[in-house]
C-alpha positions, 0 to 999 in steps of 0.5 A, spaced: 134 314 741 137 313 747 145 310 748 146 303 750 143 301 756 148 297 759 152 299 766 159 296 762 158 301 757 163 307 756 160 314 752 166 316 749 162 322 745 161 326 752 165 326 759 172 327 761 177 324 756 182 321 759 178 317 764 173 314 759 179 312 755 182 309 760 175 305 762 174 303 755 181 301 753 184 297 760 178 292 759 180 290 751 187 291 754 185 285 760 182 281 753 188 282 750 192 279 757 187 273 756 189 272 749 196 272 750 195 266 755 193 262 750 200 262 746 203 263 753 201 257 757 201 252 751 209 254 750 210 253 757 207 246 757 210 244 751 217 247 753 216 241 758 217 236 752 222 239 749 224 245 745 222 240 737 214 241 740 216 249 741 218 249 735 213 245 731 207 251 735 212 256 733 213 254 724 204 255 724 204 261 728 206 265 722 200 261 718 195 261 723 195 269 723 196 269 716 189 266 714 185 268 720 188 277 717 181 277 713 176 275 719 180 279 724 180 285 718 172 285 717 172 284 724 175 291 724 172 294 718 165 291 720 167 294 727 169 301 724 162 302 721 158 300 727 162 305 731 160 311 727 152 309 725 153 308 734 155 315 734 151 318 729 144 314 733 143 310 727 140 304 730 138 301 723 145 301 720 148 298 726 143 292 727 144 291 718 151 292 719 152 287 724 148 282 722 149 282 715 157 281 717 156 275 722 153 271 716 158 274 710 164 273 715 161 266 718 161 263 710 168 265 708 172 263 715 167 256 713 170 255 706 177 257 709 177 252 714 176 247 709 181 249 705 187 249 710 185 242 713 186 240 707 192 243 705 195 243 712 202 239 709 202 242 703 203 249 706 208 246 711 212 244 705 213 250 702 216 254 708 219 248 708 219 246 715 224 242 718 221 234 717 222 233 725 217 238 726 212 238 720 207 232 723 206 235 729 205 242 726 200 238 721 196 236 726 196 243 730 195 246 725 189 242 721 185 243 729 186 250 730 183 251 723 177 246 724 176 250 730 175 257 726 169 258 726 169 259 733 175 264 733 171 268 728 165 267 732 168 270 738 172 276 735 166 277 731 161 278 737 167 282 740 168 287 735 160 289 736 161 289 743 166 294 743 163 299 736 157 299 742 162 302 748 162 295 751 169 293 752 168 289 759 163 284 756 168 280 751 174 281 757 169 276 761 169 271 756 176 271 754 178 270 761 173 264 762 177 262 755 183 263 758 182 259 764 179 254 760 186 253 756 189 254 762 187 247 765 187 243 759 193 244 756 197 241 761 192 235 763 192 234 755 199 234 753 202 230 758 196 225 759 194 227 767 188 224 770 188 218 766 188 222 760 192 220 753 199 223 753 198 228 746 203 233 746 202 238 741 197 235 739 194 236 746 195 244 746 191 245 740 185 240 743 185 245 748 185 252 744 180 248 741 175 248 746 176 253 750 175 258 744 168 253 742 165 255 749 167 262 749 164 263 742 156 259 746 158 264 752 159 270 747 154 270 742 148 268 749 151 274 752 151 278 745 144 276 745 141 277 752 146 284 754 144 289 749 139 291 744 142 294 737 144 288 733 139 282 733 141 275 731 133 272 729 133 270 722 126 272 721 127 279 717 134 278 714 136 280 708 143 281 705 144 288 704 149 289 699 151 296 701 152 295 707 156 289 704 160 294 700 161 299 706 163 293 710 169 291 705 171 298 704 174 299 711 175 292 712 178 289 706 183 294 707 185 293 714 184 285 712 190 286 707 193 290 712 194 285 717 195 280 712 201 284 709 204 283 717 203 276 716 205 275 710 212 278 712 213 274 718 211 268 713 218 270 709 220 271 716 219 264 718 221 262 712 229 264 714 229 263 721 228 255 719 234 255 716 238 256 722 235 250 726 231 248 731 234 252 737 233 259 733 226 257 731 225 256 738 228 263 741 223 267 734 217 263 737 219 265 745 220 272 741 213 272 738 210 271 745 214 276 747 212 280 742 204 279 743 205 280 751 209 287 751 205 290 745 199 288 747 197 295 751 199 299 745 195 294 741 189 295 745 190 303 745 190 303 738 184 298 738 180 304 743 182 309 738 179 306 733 173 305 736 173 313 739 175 315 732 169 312 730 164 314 734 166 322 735 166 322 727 160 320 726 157 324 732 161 330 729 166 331 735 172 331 730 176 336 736 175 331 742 179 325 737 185 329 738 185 331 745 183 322 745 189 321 742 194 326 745 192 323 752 192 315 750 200 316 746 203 319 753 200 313 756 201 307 752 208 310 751 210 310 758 207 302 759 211 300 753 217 302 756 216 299 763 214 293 760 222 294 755 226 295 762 223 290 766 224 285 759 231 287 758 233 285 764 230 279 765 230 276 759 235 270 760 229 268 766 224 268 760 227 263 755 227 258 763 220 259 764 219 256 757 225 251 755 226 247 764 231 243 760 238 245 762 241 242 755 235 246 751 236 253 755 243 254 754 242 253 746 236 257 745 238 262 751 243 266 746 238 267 741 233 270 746 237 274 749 240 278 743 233 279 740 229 282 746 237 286 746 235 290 739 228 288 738 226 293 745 226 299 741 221 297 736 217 296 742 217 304 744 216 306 736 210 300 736 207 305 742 207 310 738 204 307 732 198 303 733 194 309 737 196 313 731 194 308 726 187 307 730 186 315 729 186 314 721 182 307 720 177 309 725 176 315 721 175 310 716 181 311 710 183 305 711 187 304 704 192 309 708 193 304 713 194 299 709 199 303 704 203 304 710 205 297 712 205 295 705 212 300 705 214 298 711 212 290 711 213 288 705 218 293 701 222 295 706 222 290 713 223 283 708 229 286 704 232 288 709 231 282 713 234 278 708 239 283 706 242 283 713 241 274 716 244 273 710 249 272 703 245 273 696 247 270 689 246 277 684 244 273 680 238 269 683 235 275 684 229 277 679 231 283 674 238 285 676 240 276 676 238 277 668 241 283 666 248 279 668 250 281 675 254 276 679 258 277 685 254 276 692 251 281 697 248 281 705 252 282 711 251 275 713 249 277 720 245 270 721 239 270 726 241 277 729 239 280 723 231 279 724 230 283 730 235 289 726 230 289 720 224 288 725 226 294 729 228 299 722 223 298 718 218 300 725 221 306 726 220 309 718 212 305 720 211 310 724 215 316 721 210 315 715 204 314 720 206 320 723 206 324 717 200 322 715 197 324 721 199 331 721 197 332 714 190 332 716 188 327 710 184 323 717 179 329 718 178 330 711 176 324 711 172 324 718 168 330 715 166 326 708 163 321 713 160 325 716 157 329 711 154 324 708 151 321 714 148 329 715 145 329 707 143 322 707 136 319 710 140 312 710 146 316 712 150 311 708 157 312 707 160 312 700 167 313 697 169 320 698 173 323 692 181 323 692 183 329 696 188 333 695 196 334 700 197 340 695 
């Protein structure tokens, strides 16, 4: 059975590593590019306003990547799967899994569309967003979310695509998208051409559209540019193995990027209470975040789909060899992206806040998160190729597990603990058995890059042990002897496998 047949597709069982790597991974990293656009440009045309529209896009960003954790990881896990039947030549599964995640993934993001448009402003009131922001953050927020079946659509197509070695297809739509947003945005929220002037309102109009027409070109191209997964509902049928399989890996990675989310909700949730102008510099500093680690995201993203693809074609060896290759890489543009932030930091927050009153006022804030908040940057490098190796490999609940202690145990602690001063007694358990007094060092908004930047470097001490202990080719071999035994070469849960 022959190997995908378009010209934009990468082998990665077979060739020279580093090269394939780089071919594979330097398309979803340009992807990656044009999906930063999007927070970029609306920032930047909404810093014309003022810094209140900054902030109004900055409190829904946190709920935004929280409700869409579940798509992105059934994205990932569904993506997982078709990389590992792709190397293992299994043309059927590829095209059941595929199938069958389009139309699962389609009828949940629907339900979770209706329920946040509904419930936009209730969510708003429990982050108890500033009432100078919370219309305007409404309005964004029920948008964006009417418009996610297209964001899943888009993403959904994108996964098949790079589980298939073609990461050059999703990057041409995401730059027809980009572009899109690009010229929308200013048009939209000052009201050019003779357009009405709609502000934040504006902004999520034109992130809307552009990715309504990226989801057509996606799903034209997804069925006119390979010949794996087929998209006619004539022989469909729900198989509920290749469900069960789907949400092994995915529920895991869903509940992975969810616990992310979840932690810059709590975040967000501290940054309200030090003003408009802090939520201003966090949300300059989540833009700046996506923009510097999103080389690292891509290499762990390729490493997932290597991963995959060489476990199910039995090339268990060349995985190490991938990944040895894609750290040193993805090390040395993370720290040139730091170097170059560092120095220019104070020109960033200009580029998105041209008022000179709303500069000098959020400028000290971004300044002394970019300042600590570097050296996360570096660790992130190293984590995300790691994670990608242990997912592709499919044990995903070790992922998950890892940014549970990191996320939520250790980075929400200890942000609290550092930004503020805690009543003993206002805390569950240790309030009850009587303590008083207070704790927390009360460092204020400095006190969030601190926590962001700890909690990362124990991530990737944890990762890095995990990696080392050989648990991911245990299991790389459980799936792949499954594959060899089994005529439907389905995979299973494997038993517990022992670190002694």
């Amino acid at each position: 059975m022959g190997r995908m047949s378009s010209h934009t597709a990468v082998d990665l069982t077979n060739g020279p590593t580093f090269i394939n790597m780089v071919r594979f991974s330097v398309p979803i990293m340009m992807q990656g590019s044009f999906q930063i656009i999007y927070n970029l440009t609306d920032r930047y045309w909404l810093g014309g306003l003022n810094k209140e529209a900054v902030a109004s896009v900055t409190v829904v960003f946190p709920v935004l990547f929280f409700m869409i954790s579940v798509v992105i990881g059934i994205s990932i896990g569904a993506g997982i799967l078709i990389a590992q039947y792709y190397g293992a030549d299994d043309k059927e599964r590829v095209n059941l899994t595929g199938r069958n995640y389009l139309v699962i993934g389609s009828l949940f993001v629907l339900m979770i569309s209706v329920l946040m448009v509904i419930f936009a402003s209730d969510v708003l009131n429990i982050l108890k967003t500033p009432p100078e922001l919370h219309n305007e953050a409404a309005s964004y927020l029920r948008i964006q979310f009417a418009g996610l079946i297209f964001i899943f659509s888009f993403f959904g197509a994108s996964s098949i695509f790079r589980a298939l070695g073609d990461s050059i297809t999703p990057t041409i739509v995401a730059a027809v998208t980009g572009v899109i947003n690009l010229i929308l945005d200013p048009l939209l929220i000052f009201g050019l051409i003779g357009l009405p002037k709609l502000g934040v309102t504006g902004a999520a109009i034109a992130t809307f559209t552009g990715y309504f027409i990226g989801a057509i070109l996606i799903i034209t191209f997804l069925v006119t540019r390979q010949n794996y997964v087929t998209l006619s509902p004539k022989g469909f049928k729900f198989d509920f193995t290749i469900i069960s399989n789907i949400l092994k890996v995915g529920l895991p990675t869903a509940g992975t990027v969810m616990m992310v989310s979840a932690s810059f909700l709590v975040l967000m949730r501290i940054v309200n209470d030090f003003g408009t102008a802090a939520i201003a510099a966090f949300g300059i500093g989540i833009v700046l975040d996506q923009l510097v680690q999103m080389p690292s995201q891509s290499f762990g993203m390729a490493m997932s789909t290597i991963a995959g693809q060489n476990i199910g074609a039995g090339n268990l060896e060349r995985v190490s060899k991938f990944l040895r290759e894609t750290v040193g890489l993805s090390v040395a543009v993370a720290i040139g992206f730091s170097v170059l932030l560092w120095f220019t930091s104070d020109n960033v927050t200009k580029f998105f806040l041209r008022g000179e009153e709303d500069y000098l006022e959020v400028v000290p804030f971004v300044v002394l998160y970019i300042h600590i908040i570097v050296i996360r940057y570096i660790m992130m490098s190293i984590f995300f190729p790691v994670n990608g190796v242990i997912r592709g490999a499919g044990d995903a609940m070790a992922s998950m597990w890892i940014v549970a202690l990191t996320q939520l145990i250790i980075r929400v602690p200890l942000a609290i603990y550092l930004s503020n001063k805690i009543a003993l007694e206002n805390i569950p358990l240790i309030g009850n058995l009587g303590f008083h007094g207070e704790i927390g060092m009360n460092l204020g908004f400095i006190g969030i890059p601190i926590g962001l930047a700890s909690s990362t470097v124990i991530g990737l001490l944890i990762a890095l042990y995990w990696y080392r202990s050989g648990v991911w080719i245990e299991r790389g071999k459980f799936i792949l002897d499954q594959m060899n035994k089994s005529n439907i070469r389905q995979v299973e849960t494997p038993p517990e496998i022992s670190n002694e």
